[in-house]
C-alpha positions as CSV (number, residue, x, y, z in Angstrom):
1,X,160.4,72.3,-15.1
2,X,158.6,75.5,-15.4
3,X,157.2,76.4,-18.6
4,X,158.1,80.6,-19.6
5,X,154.2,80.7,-20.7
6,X,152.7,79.2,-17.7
7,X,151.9,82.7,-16.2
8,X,152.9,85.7,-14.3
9,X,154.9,85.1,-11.1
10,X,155.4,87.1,-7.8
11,X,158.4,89.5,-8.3
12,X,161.2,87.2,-6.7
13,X,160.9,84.4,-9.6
14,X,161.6,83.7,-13.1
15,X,160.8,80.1,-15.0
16,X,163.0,77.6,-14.7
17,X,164.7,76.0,-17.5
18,X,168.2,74.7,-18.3
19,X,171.0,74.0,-16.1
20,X,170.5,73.7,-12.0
21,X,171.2,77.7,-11.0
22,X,171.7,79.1,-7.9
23,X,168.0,79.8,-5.9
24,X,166.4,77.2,-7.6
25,X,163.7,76.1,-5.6
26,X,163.0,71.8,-5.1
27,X,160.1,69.8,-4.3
28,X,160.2,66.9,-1.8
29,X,159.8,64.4,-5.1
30,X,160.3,60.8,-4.9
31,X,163.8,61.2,-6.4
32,X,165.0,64.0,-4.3
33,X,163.1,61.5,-0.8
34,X,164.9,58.6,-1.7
35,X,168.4,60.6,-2.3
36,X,167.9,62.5,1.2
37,X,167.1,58.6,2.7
38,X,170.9,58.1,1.8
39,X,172.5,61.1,2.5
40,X,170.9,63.1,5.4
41,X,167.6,61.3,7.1
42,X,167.1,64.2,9.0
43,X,166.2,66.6,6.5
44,X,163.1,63.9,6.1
45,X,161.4,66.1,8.7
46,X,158.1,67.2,7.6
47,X,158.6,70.7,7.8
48,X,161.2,71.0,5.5
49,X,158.9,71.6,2.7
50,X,161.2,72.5,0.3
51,X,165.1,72.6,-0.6
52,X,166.6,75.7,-2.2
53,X,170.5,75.3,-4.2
54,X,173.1,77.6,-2.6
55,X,176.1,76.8,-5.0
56,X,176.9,79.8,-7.4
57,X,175.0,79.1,-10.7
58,X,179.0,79.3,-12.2
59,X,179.7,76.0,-10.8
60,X,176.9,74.6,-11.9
61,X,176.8,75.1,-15.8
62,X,177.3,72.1,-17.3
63,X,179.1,72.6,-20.6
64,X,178.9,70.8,-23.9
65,X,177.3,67.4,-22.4
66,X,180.3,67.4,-19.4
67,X,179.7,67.4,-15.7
68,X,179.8,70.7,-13.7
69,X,182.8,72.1,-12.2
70,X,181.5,71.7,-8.2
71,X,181.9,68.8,-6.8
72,X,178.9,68.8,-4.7
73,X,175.6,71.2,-4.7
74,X,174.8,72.9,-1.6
75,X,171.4,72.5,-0.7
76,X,169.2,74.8,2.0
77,X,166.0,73.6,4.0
78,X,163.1,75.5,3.2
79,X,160.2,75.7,6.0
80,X,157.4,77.8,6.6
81,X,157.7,81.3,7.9
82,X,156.1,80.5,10.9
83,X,159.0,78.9,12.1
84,X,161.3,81.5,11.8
85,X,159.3,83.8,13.2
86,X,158.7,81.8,16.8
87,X,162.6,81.9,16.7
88,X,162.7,85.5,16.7
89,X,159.4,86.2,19.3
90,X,160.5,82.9,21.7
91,X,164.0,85.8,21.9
92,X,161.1,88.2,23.7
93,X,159.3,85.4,25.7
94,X,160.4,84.5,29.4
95,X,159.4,80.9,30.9
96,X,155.6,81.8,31.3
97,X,155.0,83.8,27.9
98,X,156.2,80.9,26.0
99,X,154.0,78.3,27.6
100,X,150.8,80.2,27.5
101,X,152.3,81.2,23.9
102,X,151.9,85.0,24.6
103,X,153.9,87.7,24.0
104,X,154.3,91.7,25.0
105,X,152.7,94.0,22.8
106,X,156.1,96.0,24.0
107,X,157.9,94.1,21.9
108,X,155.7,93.7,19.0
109,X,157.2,96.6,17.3
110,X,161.0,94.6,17.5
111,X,159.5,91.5,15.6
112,X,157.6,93.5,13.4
113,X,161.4,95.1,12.5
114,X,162.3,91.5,12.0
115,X,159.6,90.5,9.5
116,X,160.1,93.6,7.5
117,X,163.5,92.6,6.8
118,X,162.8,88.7,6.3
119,X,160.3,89.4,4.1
120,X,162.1,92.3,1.9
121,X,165.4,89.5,2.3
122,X,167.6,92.1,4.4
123,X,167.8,89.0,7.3
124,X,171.0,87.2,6.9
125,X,170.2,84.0,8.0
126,X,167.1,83.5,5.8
127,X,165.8,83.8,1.9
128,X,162.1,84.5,2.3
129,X,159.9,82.6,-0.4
130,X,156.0,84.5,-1.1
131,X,153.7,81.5,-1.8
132,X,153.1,80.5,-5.7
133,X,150.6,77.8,-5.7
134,X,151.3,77.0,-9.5
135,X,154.6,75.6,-8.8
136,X,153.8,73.9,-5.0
137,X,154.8,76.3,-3.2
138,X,151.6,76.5,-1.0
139,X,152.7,78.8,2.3
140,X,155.1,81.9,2.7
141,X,158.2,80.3,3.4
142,X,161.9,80.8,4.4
143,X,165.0,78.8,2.9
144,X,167.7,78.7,6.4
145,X,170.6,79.2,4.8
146,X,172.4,77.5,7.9
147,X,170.6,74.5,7.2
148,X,172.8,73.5,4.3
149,X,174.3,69.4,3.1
150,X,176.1,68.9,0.5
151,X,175.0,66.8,-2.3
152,X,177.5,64.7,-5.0
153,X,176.8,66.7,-8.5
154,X,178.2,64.1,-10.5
155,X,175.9,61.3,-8.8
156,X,172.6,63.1,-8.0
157,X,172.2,66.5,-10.7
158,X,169.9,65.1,-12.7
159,X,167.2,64.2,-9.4
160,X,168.2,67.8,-8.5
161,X,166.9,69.3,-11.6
162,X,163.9,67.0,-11.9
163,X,162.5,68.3,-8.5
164,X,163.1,72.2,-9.5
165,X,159.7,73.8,-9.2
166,X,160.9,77.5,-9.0
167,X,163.9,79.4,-9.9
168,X,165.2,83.3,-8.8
169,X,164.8,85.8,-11.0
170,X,168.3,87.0,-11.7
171,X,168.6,89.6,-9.3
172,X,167.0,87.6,-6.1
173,X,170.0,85.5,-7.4
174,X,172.5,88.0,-6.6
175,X,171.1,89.0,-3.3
176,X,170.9,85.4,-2.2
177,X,174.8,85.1,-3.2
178,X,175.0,88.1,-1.3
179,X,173.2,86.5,1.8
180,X,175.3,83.6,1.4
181,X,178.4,85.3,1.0
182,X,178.2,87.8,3.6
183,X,179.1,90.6,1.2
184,X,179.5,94.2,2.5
185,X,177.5,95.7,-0.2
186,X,173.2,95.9,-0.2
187,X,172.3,94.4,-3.7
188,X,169.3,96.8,-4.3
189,X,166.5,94.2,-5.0
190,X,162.5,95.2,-5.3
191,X,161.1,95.3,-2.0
192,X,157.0,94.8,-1.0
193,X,156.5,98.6,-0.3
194,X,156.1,100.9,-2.7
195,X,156.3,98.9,-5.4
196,X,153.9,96.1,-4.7
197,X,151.8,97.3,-1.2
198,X,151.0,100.6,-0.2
199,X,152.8,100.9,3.6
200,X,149.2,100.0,5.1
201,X,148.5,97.1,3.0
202,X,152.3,95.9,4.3
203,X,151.3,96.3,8.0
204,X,148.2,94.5,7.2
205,X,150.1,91.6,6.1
206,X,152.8,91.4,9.1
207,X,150.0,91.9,11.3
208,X,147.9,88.9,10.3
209,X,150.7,86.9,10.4
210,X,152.1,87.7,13.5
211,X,148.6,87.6,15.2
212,X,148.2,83.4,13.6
213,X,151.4,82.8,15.7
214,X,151.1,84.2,19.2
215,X,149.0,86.1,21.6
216,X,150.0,89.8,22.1
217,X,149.5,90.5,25.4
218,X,149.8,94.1,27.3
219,X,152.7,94.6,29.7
220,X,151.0,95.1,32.7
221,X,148.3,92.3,32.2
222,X,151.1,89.9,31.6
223,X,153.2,91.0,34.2
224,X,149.9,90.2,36.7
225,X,149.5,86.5,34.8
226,X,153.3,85.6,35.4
227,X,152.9,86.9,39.2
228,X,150.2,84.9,39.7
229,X,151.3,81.8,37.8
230,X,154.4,81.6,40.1
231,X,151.9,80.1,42.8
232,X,150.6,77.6,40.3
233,X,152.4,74.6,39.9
234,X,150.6,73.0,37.4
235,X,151.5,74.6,34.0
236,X,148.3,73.4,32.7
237,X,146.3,75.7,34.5
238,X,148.6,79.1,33.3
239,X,147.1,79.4,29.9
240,X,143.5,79.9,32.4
241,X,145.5,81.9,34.6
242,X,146.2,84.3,31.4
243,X,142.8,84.7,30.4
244,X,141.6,85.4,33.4
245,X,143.1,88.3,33.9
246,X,141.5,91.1,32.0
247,X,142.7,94.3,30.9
248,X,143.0,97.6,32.6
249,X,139.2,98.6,33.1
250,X,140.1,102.0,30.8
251,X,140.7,99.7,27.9
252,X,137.8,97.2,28.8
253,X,135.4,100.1,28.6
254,X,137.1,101.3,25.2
255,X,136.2,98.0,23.4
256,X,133.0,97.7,24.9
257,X,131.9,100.8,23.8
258,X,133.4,100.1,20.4
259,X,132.1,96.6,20.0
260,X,128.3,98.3,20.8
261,X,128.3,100.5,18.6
262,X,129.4,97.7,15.9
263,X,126.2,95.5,17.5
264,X,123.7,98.7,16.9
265,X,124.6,99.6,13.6
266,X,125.7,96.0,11.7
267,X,124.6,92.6,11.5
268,X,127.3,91.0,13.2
269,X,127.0,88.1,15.2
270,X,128.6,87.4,18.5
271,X,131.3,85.2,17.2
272,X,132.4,87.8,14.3
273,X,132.2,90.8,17.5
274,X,134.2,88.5,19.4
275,X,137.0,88.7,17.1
276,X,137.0,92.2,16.5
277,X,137.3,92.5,20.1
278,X,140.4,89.9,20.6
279,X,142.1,92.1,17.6
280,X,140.9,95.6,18.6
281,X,142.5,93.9,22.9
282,X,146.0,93.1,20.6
283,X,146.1,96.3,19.0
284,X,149.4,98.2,19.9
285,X,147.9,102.1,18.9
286,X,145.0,101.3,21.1
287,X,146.9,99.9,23.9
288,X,149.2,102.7,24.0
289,X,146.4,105.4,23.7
290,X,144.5,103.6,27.2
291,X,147.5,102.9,29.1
């Protein structure tokens, strides 16, 4: 249980306290472990970090000591965000691009699209979840609101409630229902941007997530590394086959030039110019200025 003093959370949550609601976010305790060894051994798996409750908070007041009206509480898998967003870039990978786990900065732009509306919770599939350390929550996350068993209220509630960590502040509540339900109408929640990040500081964020994931790769580099790869056999050797190809000589000269100036007037070493280099080489407004 969350205590209403123990400090200022991100925008999506409010303390928990009371009766299981819907949103409510549950550690992997022993309790919850052991009930998921009984009902549902695959949602053991590692990854699924966290459970969130789907069932409307209305059937799950429990009034004057008696059980709830539901039957059983619907539970979601929660896993990190990476996840779901390999799902949406292996939709812009062929055969090659997944193996060498690469991807066209053509279709950056596309997944981009898709994390602004995971994170801002306009995706219907998903409830995105910003980390709060406090409560466990360690990683930006996703509940998969297709990943969903059903738990008996009457037996188990009371392990529910002990593993709650987190709970929905009372509008995320609604546009979860809303999610869940497949309602019509947007429920106008707070979104990252203006509110919270300036529209840089957003694109900053998607971008240093989507660069820990894959490799963005320009179309016409790729496009020479799958040639090439089709007279390779051995798939081990097309992640070497990728790198070996470099970019158009154009764009080479642009980031040499860029990363010599860097070496002449800071103290950078080689490893720290490196990576400027491999980020300035994934850069979309670059590649589309050198083309």
């Amino acid at each position: 249980m969350i205590d209403a003093a123990h400090g200022q959370y991100h925008f999506t949550y409010a303390p928990a306290d009371g009766d299981l609601q819907q949103g409510d976010v549950l550690s992997r305790t022993d309790g919850l472990n052991a009930l998921l060894e009984q009902v549902h051994r695959h949602y053991l798996k590692p990854d699924y970090t966290h459970f969130m409750i789907t069932t409307q908070s209305c059937d799950l007041v429990r009034r004057d000591g008696c059980a709830c009206k539901t039957r059983y509480v619907a539970i979601a898998a929660v896993r990190p965000l990476s996840v779901a967003v390999e799902r949406e870039i292996a939709r812009h990978q062929d055969d090659f691009d997944a193996h060498v786990h690469a991807c066209s900065t053509q279709r950056r732009e596309k997944v981009i699209q898709f994390m602004e509306r995971v994170l801002n919770n306009n995706e219907s599939e998903y409830f995105y979840l910003e980390p709060e350390a406090t409560a466990g929550l360690v990683e930006c996350s996703c509940a998969f609101l297709r990943l969903s068993i059903a738990i008996r209220a009457h037996e188990h509630y009371d392990v529910l409630r002990d593993a709650r960590c987190l709970s929905l502040s009372d509008v995320f509540q609604a546009k979860l229902g809303w999610l869940i339900g497949h309602m019509y109408s947007r429920i106008g929640t707070r979104e990252w941007v203006p509110e919270t990040l300036a529209p840089e500081a957003f694109k900053t964020k998607i971008d240093a997530i989507l660069d820990e994931i894959v490799t963005w790769v320009e179309p016409e580099r790729l496009k020479s590394a799958r040639k090439a790869a089709t007279q390779e056999a051995n798939r081990n050797k097309w992640s070497e086959i990728l790198a070996s190809v470099t970019p158009s000589k154009k764009k080479q000269q642009v980031l040499d030039a860029v990363v010599d100036v860097i070496r002449k007037q800071e103290s950078w070493d080689e490893s720290r110019l490196n990576a400027l280099r491999v980020r300035l080489n994934n850069d979309t407004t670059i590649a589309s200025l050198v083309k």
